[in-house]
C-alpha positions in Angstrom: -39.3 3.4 -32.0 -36.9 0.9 -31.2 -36.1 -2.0 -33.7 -34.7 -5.2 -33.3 -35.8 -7.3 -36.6 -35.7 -5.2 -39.5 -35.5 -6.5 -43.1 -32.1 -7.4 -43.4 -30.7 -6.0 -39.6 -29.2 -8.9 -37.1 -29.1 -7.6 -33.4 -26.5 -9.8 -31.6 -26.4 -8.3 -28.6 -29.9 -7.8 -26.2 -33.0 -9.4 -28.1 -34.1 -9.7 -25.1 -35.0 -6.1 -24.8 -37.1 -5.9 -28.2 -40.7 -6.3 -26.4 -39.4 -3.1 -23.5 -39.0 -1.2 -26.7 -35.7 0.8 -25.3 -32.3 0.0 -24.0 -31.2 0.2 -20.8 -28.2 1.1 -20.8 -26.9 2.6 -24.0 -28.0 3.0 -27.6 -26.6 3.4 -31.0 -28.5 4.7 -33.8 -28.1 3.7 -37.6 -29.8 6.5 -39.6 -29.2 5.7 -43.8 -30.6 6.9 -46.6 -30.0 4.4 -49.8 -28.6 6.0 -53.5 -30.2 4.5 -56.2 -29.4 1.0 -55.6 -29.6 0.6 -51.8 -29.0 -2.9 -51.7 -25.1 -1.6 -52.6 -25.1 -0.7 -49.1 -24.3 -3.0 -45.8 -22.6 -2.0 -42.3 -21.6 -3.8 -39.4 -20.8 -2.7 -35.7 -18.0 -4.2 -33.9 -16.3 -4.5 -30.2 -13.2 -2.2 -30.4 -11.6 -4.2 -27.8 -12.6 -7.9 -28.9 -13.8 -7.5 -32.9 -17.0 -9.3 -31.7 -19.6 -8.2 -34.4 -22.6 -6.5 -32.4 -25.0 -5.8 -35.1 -25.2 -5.4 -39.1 -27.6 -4.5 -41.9 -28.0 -5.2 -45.5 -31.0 -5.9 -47.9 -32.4 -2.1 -48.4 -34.0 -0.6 -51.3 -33.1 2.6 -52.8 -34.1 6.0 -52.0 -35.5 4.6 -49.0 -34.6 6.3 -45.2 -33.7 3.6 -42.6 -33.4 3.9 -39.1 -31.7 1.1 -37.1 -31.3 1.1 -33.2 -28.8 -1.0 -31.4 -28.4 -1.8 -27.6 -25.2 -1.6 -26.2 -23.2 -1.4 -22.7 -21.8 2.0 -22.1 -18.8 0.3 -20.3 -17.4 -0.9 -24.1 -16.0 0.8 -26.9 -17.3 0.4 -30.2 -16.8 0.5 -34.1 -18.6 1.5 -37.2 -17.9 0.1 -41.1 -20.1 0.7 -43.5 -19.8 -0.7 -47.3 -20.8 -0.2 -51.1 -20.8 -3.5 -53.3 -19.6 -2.2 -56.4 -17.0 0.4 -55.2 -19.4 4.0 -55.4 -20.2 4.9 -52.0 -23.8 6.0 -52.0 -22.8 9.9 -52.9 -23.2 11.6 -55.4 -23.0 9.4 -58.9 -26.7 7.4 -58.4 -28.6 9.8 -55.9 -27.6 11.9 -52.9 -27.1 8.6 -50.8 -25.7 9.1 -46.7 -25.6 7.6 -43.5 -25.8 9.0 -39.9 -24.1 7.3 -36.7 -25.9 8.3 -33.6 -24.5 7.3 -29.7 -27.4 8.4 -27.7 -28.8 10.1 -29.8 -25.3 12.3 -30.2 -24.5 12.9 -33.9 -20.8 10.6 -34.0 -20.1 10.1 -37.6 -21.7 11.0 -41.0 -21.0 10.7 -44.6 -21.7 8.9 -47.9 -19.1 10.1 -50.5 -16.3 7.0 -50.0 -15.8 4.1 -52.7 -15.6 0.6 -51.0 -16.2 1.4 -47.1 -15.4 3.6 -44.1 -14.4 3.0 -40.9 -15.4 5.2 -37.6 -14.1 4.2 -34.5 -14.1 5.0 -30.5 -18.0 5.3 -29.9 -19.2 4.9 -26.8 -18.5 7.1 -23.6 -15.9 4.8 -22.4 -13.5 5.5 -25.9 -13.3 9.1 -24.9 -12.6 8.7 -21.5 -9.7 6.4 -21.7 -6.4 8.0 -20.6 -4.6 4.9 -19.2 -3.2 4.0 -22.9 -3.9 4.3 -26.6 -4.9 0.9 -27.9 -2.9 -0.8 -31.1 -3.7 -3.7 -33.5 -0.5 -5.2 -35.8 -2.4 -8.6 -36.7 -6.0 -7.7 -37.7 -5.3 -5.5 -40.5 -3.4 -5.9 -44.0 -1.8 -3.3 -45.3 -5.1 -2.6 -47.9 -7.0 -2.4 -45.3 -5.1 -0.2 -43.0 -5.4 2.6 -46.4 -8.7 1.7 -48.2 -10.9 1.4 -44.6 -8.7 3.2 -42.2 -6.9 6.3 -44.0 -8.5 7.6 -46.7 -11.4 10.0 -46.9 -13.4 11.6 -49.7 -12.5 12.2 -53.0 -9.5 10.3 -53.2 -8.5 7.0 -54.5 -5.9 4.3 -53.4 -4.1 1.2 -55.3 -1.1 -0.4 -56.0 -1.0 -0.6 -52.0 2.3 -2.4 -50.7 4.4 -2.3 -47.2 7.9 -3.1 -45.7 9.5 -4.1 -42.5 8.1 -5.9 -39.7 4.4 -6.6 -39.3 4.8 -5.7 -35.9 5.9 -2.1 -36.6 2.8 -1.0 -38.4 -1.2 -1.5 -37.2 -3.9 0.3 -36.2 -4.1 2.5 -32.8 -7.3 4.3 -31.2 -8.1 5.7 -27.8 -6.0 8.7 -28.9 -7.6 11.7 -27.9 -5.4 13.1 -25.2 -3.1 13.0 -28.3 -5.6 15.1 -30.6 -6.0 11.9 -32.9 -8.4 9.8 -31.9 -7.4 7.1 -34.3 -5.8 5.7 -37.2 -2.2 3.9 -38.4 1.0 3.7 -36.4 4.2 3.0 -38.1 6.6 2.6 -35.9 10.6 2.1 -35.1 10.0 -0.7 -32.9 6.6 -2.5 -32.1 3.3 -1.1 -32.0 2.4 -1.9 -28.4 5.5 -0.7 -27.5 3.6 2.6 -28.3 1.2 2.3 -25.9 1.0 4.3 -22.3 1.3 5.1 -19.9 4.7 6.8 -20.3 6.8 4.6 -17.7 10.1 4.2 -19.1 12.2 7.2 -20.8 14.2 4.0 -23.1 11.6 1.9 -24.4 13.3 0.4 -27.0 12.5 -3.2 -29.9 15.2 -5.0 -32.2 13.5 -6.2 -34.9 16.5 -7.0 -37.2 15.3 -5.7 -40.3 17.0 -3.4 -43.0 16.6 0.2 -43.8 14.7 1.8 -46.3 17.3 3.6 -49.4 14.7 6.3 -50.0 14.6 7.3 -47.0 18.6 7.4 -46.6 18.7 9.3 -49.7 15.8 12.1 -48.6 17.3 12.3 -44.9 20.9 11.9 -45.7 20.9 8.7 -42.9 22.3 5.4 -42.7 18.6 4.0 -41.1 18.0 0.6 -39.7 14.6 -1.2 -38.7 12.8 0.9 -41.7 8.8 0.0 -41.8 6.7 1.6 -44.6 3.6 1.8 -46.1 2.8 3.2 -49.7 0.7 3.4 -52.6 -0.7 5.5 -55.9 -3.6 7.5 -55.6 -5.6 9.7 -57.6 -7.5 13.0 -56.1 -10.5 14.6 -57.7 -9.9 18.0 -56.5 -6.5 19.9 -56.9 -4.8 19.3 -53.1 -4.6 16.0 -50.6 -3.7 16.4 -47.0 -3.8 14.4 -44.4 -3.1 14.9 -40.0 -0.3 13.1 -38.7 1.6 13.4 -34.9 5.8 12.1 -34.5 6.2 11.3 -31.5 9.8 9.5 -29.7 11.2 8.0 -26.8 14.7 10.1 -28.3 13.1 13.3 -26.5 14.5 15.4 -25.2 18.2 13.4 -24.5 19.0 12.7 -27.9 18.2 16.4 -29.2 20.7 17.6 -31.1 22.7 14.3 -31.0 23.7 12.0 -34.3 21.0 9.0 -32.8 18.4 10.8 -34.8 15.5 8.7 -35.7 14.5 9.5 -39.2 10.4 9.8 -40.5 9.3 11.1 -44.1 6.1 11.1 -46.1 7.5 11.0 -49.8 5.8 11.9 -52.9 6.7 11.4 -56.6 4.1 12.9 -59.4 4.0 15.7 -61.5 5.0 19.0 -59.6 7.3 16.6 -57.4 10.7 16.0 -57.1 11.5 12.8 -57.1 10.9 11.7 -53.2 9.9 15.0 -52.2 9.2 14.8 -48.2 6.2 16.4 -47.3 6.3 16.1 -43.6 7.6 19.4 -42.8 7.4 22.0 -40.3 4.1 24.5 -41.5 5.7 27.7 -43.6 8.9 26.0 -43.6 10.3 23.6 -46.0 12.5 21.9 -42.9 11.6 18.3 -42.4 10.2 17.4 -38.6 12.5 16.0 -36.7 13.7 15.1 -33.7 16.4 17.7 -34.4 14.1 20.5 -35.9 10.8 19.7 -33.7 12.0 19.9 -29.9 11.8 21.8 -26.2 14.4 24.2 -28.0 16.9 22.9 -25.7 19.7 20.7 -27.1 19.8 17.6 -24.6 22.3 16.5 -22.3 26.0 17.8 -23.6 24.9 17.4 -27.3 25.7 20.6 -29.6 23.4 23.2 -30.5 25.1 23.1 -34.1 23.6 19.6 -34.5 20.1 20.6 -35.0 18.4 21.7 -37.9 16.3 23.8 -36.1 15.5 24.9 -31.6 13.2 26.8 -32.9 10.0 25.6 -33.2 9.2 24.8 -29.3 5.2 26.0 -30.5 4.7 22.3 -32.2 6.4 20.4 -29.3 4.6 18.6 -26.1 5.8 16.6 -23.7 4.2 14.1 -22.3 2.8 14.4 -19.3 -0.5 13.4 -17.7 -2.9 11.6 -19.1 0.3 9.6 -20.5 -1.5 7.8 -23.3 1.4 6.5 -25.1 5.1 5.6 -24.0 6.6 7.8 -26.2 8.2 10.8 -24.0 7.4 13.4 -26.5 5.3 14.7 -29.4 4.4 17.2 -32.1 1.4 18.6 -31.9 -0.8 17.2 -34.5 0.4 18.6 -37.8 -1.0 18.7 -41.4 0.9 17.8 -44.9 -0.5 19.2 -47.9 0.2 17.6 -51.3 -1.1 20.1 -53.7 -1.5 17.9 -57.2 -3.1 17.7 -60.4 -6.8 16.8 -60.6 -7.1 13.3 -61.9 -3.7 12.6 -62.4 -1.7 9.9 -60.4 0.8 10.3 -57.5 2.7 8.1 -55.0 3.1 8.2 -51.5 5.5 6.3 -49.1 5.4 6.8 -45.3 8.3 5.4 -43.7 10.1 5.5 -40.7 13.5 3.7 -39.0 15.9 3.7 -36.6 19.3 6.0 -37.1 22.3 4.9 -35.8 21.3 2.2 -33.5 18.5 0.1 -32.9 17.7 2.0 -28.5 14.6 4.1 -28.6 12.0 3.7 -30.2 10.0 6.8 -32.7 6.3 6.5 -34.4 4.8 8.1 -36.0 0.4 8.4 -35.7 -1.8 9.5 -38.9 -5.2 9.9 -38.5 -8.1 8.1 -39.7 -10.3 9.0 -42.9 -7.9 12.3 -42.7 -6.2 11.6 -46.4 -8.7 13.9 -48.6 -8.6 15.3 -51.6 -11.9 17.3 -50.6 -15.2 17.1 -50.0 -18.1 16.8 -52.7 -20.3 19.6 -53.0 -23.9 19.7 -54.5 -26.0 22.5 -55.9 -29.9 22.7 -56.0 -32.2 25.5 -57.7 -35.4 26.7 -56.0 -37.7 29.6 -55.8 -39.5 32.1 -53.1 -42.4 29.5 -54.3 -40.7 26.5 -53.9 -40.0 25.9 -57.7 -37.0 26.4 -59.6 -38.8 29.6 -61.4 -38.4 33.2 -60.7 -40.4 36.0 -62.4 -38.8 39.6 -62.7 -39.8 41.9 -59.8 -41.9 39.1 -57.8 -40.4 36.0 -56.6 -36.3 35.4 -56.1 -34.7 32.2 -56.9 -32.0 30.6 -54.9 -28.6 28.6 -55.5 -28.2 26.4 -52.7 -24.6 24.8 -52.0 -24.8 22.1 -50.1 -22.2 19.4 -48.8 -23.1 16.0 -49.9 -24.1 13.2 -47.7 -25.2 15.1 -45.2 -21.9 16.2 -43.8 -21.1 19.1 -41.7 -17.4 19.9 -41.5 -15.4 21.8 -39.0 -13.8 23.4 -42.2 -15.3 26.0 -44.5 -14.9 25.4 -47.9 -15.0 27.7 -51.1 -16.7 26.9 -54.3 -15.7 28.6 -57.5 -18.2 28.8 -60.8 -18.8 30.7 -63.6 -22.5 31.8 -65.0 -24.1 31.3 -67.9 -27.4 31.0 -69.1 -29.7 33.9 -71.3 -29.5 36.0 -69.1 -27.6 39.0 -68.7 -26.2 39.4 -65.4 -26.3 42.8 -64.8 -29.3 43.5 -66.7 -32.0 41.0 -66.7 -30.4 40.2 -62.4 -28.1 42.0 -60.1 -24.0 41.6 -60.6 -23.5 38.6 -58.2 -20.3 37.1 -56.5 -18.9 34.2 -58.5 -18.2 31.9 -55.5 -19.3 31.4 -52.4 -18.4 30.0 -48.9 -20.3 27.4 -47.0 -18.8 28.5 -43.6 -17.3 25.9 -41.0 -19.7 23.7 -39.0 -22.5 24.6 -41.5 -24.1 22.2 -44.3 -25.0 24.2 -46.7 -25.1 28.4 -48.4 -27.7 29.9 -50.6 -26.9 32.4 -53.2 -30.6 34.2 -53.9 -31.2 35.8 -57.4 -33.1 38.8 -57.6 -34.7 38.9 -61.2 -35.0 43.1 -62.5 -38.8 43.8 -63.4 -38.0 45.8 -67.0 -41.3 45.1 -68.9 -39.9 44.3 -71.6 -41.1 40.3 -73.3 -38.2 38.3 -73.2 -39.4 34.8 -73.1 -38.0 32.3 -70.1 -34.4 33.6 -69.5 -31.7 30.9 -67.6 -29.1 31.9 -65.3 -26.6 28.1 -65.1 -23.7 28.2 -62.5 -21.1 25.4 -63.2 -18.5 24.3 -61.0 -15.9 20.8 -61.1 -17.2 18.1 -59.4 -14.8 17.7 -56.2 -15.6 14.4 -56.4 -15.8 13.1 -60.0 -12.4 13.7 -62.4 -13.1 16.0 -65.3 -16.9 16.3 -64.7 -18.9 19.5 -63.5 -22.2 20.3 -61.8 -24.4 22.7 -62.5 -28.0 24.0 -61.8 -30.2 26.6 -63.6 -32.7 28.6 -62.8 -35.6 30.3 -65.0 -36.6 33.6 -64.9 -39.5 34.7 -66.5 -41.7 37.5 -67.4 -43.8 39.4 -65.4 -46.5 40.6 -67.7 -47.7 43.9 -67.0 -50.9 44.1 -64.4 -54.1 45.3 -66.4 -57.6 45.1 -64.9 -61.4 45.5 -66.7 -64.4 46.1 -65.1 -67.6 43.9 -66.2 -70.8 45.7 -65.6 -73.9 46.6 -67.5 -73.7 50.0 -68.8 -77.3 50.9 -68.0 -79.9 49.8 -65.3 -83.3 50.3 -64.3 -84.2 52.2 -61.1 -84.3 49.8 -57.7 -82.2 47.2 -59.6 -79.2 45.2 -58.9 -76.0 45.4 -61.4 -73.4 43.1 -60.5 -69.5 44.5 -60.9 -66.3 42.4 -61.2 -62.8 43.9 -61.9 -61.0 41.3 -64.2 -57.3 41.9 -62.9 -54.6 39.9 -65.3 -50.9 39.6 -66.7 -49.0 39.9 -63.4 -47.9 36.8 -61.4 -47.9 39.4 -58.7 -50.5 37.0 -56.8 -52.5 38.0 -54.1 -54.4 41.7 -55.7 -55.7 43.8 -53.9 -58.5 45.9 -54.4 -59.7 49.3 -53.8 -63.2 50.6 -55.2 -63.3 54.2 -54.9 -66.7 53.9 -52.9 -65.0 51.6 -50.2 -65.5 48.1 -51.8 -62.0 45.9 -51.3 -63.5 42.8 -53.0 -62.8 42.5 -56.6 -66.8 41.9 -56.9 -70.1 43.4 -54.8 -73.6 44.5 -56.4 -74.1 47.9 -56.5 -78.5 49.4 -56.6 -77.4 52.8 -57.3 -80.6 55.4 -57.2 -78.2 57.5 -60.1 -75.7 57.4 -62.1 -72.3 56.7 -60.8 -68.7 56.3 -61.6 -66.7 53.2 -60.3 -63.6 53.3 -59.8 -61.1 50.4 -59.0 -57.1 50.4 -58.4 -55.9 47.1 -58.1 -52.5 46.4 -56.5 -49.7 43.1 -57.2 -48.5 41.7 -54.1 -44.7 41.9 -55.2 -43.1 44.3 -58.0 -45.0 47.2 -57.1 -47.4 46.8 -59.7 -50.8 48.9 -60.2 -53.7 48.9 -62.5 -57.0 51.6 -62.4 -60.2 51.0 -64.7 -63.4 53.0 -64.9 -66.8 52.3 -65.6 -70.3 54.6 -65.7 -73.3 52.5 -64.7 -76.1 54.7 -65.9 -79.7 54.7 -64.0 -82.3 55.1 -66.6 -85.5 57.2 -65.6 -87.8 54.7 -67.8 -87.4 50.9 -68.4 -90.0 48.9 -70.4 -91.7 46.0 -69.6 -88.9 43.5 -71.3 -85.8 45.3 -70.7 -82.3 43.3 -71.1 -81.6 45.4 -67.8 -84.0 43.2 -65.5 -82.8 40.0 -67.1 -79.1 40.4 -65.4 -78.4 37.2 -63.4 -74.7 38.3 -61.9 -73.4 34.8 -63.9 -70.4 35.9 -66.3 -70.5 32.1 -68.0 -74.4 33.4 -69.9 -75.6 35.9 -71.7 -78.7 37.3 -70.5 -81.4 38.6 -72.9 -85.5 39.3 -72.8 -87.3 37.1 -75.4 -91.4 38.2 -75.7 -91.1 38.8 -72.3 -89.0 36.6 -70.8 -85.8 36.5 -69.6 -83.2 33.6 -71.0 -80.3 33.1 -69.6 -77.6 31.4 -72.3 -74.7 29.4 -70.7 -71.5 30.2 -72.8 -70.4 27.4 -74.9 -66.5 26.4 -74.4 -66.5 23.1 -75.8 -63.0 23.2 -78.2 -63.7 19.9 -80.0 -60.5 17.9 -78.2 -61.7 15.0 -76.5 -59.1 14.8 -74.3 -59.7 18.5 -73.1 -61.8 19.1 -70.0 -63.9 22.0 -71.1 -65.4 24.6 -68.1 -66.4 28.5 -68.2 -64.6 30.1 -65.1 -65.7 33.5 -64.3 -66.5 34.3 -68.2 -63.6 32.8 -69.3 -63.4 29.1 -71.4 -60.9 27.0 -69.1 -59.7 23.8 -70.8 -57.4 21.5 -68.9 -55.9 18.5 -70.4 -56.7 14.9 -69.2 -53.9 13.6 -66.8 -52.7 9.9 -68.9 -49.3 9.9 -66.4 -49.5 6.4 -65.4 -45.6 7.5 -63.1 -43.8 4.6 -65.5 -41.1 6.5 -66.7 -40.4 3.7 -69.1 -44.1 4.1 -70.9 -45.4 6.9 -73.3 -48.4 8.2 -71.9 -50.9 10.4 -74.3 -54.9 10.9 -74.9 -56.3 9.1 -77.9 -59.6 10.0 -78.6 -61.2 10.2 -74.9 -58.9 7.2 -73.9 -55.4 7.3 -72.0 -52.8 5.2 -73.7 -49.8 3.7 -72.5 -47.1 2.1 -74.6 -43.4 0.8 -74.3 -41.1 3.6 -75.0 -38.7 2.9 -77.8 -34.9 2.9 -77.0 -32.8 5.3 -79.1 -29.7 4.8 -79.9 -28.5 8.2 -78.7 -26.1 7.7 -75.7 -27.6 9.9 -73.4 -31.2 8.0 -73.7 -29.2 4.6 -73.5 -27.7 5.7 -70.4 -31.2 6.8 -69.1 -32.8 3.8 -70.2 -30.1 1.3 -68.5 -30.4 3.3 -64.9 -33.9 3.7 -65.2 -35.7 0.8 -66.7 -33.4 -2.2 -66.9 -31.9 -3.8 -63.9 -28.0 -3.0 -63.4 
């Protein structure tokens, strides 16, 4: 159903439409699911083109699903930010928060692991469609936000953010597909809209007057002029960054091979690191991409073949031809650095590029949006063949189930490694299982099942824990655990009266018990498959029942002789049978009594019943769902009183989430 006034949602655009109930022309779709403190969380859309604000939302409560429906025109192009207050995201620290962007009803973006905010851009049919250019920004954003809402991705954090050059070297760019990057940060030699399409001059060329950049001299071995840059520390949770990027130049192919080499580098200082080690390098090479290394493998014009580093890596070159989205004549294919780093600890990053030699043709160099992670955060859940995070040995199986968080399907698989622990033996008490597993690309989630061994043998409740590091959380783990429990052996009795008169009725019940091997069956051996019927035998006869578990392969067999007597007297216990296990029948002068079993046990907060034959006493519910009370029975009466904060940490920490405000 379509909504226009929702607590804390302002529809800009259309109100108008809110009694048709439906737009008529294009709709996006807000779909979020609040963490724990849901009124964290606020988003906006924008106009692309204009940064006209369209629609936003705030004011939610946590643990709470929202759905939010905008109206739109399909002839604009629009963006998606979404924020957290206090710097958390909405996964995974205070509940399995995440959001889902719809456009027409297609899935665009989704997520919820991020700190302050995220950024998705080019939604709407007519972002994907443009060819004419690739659209760039240099004013709107500073350089914190063009690396806290533009760059990063999960499980990675940025500060200490600073930049060089000219302003007008370095923005924001969409409309990018043709390229293979939809969107994200230009740096360039000269200025950003000089970057955009189509490609009608082979010399575009800017003079912004500014210096070089000395680490980039030292790391290239260049004298460079007109240097813009962009850098900052960051800390990844998981063991590897990487991040896409594309060079592209208006030096192609002329200046191949030639000293007028325009100069690019992505370097990184932290442990493991030379200092100003460039990381933007051809893949299974360790030879920076250049204009001189990445190329048609043709030197241009009469420049020497010795001047290259490299004419042989034609596979990562393109030349730009129709749809000429950008100026630039040429381009790599879109390539990916990998920084592989220590968990937790803290690195440094500087993108730069500049002119070499002279100030004519102009280079960029294009990095794609929300593509600088260190990972991806990956929960675990526990749950049973019964839908509870038990499994007994020989009957039900319990599952592991991996799952990425914030409801976020990737187009890569990802491995997660963990040990096992718990009771029990693996091996023994469960099969020998693999120690990591795979959730494969373009899937959510994998499920590793558990198949406890049926040994009838009492163990008591066994655990099987896996434990993995938290992608997404430095130094901290995750884990799950599931119970396995014993399957008691099955074992069935038969309650009958031993004897019976002629032309009477004697009731039969098999008792089956111990196994959780729920449904039995049965199986009298005169055709009965109930595990009660009455029987008015005319002589004596042997009953016979097998009763059979429905998992585990478990059986039990019990006997009983009803005897017919040939002479009953007038008071005989025989004819005072009333089929109801829960009394005990008996002739008194004549006359038959019937005694109801007693089960009372005394507890006044017990609820006493016979079931069957057997005393049933089930405690008096006092759960008032305050989990800041302590609820028990006191004589007949539920109590509920404040629950007293200890001064162990792990109850403080409870006690602050849970029943104090933040």
């Amino acid at each position: 159903m379509l909504r226009y006034f929702p607590a804390g949602l302002t529809i800009l655009l259309l109100l108008s439409l809110a009694a048709a109930g439906q737009c008529p022309d294009a709709t996006i779709t807000v779909q979020i699911f609040t963490d724990d403190f849901g009124e964290e969380t606020s988003w906006e859309i924008f106009d692309q083109n204009t940064s006209t604000l369209i629609a936003d939302g705030d004011n939610y409560v946590g643990n709470m699903l929202y759905t939010e429906q905008v109206c739109v025109s399909s002839s604009d192009c629009f963006m998606f930010m979404i924020h957290d207050m206090f710097n958390d995201g909405m996964c995974c620290t205070y509940g399995n928060g995440y959001y889902n962007v719809f456009y027409n009803g297609m899935l665009i973006r989704n997520g919820g692991v991020f700190t302050t905010s995220q950024t998705t851009f080019g939604i709407g049919n007519n972002c994907s469609n443009v060819t004419t250019s690739i659209t760039t920004d240099n004013t709107t954003y500073t350089p914190q936000q063009l690396v806290q809402d533009v760059l990063l991705g999960s499980c990675v954090e940025a500060f200490n953010i600073t930049a060089s050059g000219s302003t007008q070297a370095r923005g924001y760019f969409a409309n990018g597909n043709p390229l293979g990057i939809t969107s994200g940060i230009l740096l360039s030699t000269g200025t950003t809209t000089n970057a955009r399409g189509p490609n009608s001059s082979s010399s575009i060329s800017s003079q912004l007057l500014f210096p070089g950049d000395a680490d980039l001299n030292a790391a290239a071995g260049v004298s460079s002029l007109d240097a813009v840059s962009l850098e900052f520390d960051f800390v990844s949770q998981n063991d590897s960054v990487v991040f896409r990027y594309i060079f592209a130049s208006e030096e192609y192919p002329e200046f191949v091979c030639s000293p007028f080499n325009d100069a690019f580098a992505f370097l990184v200082n932290g442990i493991g690191y030379a200092p100003n080690t460039n990381v933007a390098i051809i893949p299974g090479t360790n030879i920076p991409v250049e204009i001189n290394s990445v190329n048609s493998g043709s030197a241009g014009g009469v420049n020497n073949p010795a001047n290259c580093a490299s004419l042989g890596y034609s596979n990562f070159y393109r030349t730009n031809i129709t749809p000429s989205v950008t100026q630039y004549d040429a381009f790599t294919n879109v390539l990916t650095a990998t920084m592989v780093v220590v968990p937790c600890d803290t690195y440094h990053i500087k993108f730069v590029i500049a002119d070499v030699g002279d100030y004519q043709y102009d280079s960029g160099v294009f990095i794609e949006a929300q593509s600088f992670s260190g990972g991806e955060s990956i929960g675990i859940s526990v749950s049973s063949t019964e839908g509870i995070d038990d499994a007994y040995e020989g009957c039900t199986d319990g599952s592991f189930y991996f799952f990425r968080e914030g409801n976020s399907p990737s187009t890569d698989a990802v491995t997660i490694n963990f040990t096992v622990s718990g009771i029990a033996t693996e091996g023994v008490d469960f099969p020998i299982i693999p120690h990591s597993i795979t959730i494969p690309a373009n899937e959510d989630s994998a499920q590793l099942s558990i198949s406890p061994i049926l040994d009838a043998i009492p163990e008591g409740t066994e655990t099987v824990i896996l434990t993995y590091p938290d992608a997404c959380a430095c130094g901290l783990f995750k884990s799950d655990t599931l119970f396995l429990l014993d399957n008691a052996p099955l074992t069935v009795n038969i309650i009958a009266p031993d004897t019976i008169c002629p032309a009477q009725t004697a009731a039969f019940a098999a008792n089956a018990a111990g196994s959780v091997s729920l449904p039995f069956t049965y199986q009298w051996n005169t055709g009965q498959q109930t595990n009660s019927f009455n029987v008015a035998p005319a002589a004596s006869t042997l009953y016979t029942v097998t009763v059979t578990g429905a998992c585990g392969g478990q059986t039990a067999t019990a006997s009983h002789l009803l005897i017919v007597l040939s002479d009953c007297n007038a008071c005989d216990t025989l004819f005072c049978a009333d089929a109801n296990f829960c009394t005990t029948d008996t002739c008194v002068n004549g006359t038959c009594v019937f005694i109801p079993l007693v089960c009372d046990d005394g507890n006044g907060c017990t609820t006493d019943a016979c079931v069957a034959g057997v005393c049933i006493f089930t405690s008096l519910d006092c759960d008032d769902g305050d989990p800041c009370t302590v609820d028990q029975c006191i004589n007949t009466v539920c109590r509920h009183t404040n629950a007293t904060l200890s001064t162990d940490s792990l109850v403080v920490n409870w006690w602050k989430e849970n029943c104090c405000c933040r």
